[in-house]
C-alpha positions as CSV (number, residue, x, y, z in Angstrom):
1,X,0.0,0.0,0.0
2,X,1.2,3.4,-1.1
3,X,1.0,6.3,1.3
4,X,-0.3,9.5,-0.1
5,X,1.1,12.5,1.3
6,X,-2.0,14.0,2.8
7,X,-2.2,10.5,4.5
8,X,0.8,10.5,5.6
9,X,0.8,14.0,7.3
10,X,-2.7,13.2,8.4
11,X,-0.4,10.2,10.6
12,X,1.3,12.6,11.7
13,X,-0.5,14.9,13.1
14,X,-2.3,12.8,15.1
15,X,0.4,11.3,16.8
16,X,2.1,14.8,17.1
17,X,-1.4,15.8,18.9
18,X,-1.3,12.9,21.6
19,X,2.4,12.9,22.0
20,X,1.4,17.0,23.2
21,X,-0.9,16.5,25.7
22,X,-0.8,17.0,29.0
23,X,-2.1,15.5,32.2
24,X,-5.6,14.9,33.1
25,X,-7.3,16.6,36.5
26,X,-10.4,15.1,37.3
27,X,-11.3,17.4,40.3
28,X,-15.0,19.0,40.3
29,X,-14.0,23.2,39.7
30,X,-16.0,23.6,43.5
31,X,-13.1,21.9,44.6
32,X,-10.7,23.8,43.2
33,X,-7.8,26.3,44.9
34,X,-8.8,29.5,43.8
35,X,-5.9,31.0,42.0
36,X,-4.9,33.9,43.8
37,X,-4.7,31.3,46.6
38,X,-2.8,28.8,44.4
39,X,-0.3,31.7,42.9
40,X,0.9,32.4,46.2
41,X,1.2,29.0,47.7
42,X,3.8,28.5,44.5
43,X,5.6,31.8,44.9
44,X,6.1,31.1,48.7
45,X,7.9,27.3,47.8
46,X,10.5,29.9,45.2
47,X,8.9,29.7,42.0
48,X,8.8,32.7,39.5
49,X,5.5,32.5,37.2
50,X,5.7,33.8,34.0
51,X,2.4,32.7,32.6
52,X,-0.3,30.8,34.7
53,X,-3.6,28.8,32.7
54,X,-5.8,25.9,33.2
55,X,-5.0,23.4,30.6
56,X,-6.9,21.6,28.2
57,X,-6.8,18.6,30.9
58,X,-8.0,20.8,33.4
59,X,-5.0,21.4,35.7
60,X,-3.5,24.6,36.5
61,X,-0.3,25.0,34.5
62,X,2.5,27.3,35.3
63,X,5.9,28.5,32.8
64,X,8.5,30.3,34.9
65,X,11.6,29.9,36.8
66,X,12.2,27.8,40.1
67,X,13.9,29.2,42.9
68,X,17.1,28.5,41.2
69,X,16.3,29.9,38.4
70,X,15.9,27.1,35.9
71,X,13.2,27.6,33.7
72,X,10.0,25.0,34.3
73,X,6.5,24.2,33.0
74,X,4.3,22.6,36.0
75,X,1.0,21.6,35.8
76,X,-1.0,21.1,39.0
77,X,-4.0,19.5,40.8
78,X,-6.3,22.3,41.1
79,X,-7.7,21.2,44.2
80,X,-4.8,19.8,46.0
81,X,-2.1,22.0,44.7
82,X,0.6,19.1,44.0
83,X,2.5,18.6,41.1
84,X,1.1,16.6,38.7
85,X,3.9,16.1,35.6
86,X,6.4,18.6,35.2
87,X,8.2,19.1,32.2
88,X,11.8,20.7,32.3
């Protein structure tokens, strides 16, 4: 069988697209931290947020520095506020 190359990029992208993803947080948003809570519970332990979001798997998600400086994209439990996956 002969690929076409719409097919073939089609392959791709799909496995590019779950490669990507993130974590998964199952927590109900009632139980959630609220964020101005959740900001400064991860500021106090030395991180530096650059940008803060939910993500698509519903987790917080935070790009910064750690207290060393190193840069670092977290994603959290939104209602437990521990780390989840981190990706350096």
């Amino acid at each position: 069988m002969r690929l076409t190359p719409f097919m073939l990029m089609t392959a791709l992208m799909t496995t590019a697209g779950v490669a990507l993803a993130g974590p998964k947080c199952d927590a109900p948003k009632e139980k959630w931290m609220k964020e101005a809570d959740f900001r400064a519970m991860v500021e106090k332990q030395g991180y530096r947020i650059k940008t803060f979001k939910v993500s698509s798997g519903q987790c917080y998600e935070i790009y910064g520095h750690d207290a060393k400086g190193k840069k670092v994209e977290i994603y959290f439990d939104p209602a437990t506020g521990s780390e989840v996956q981190r990706k350096d």
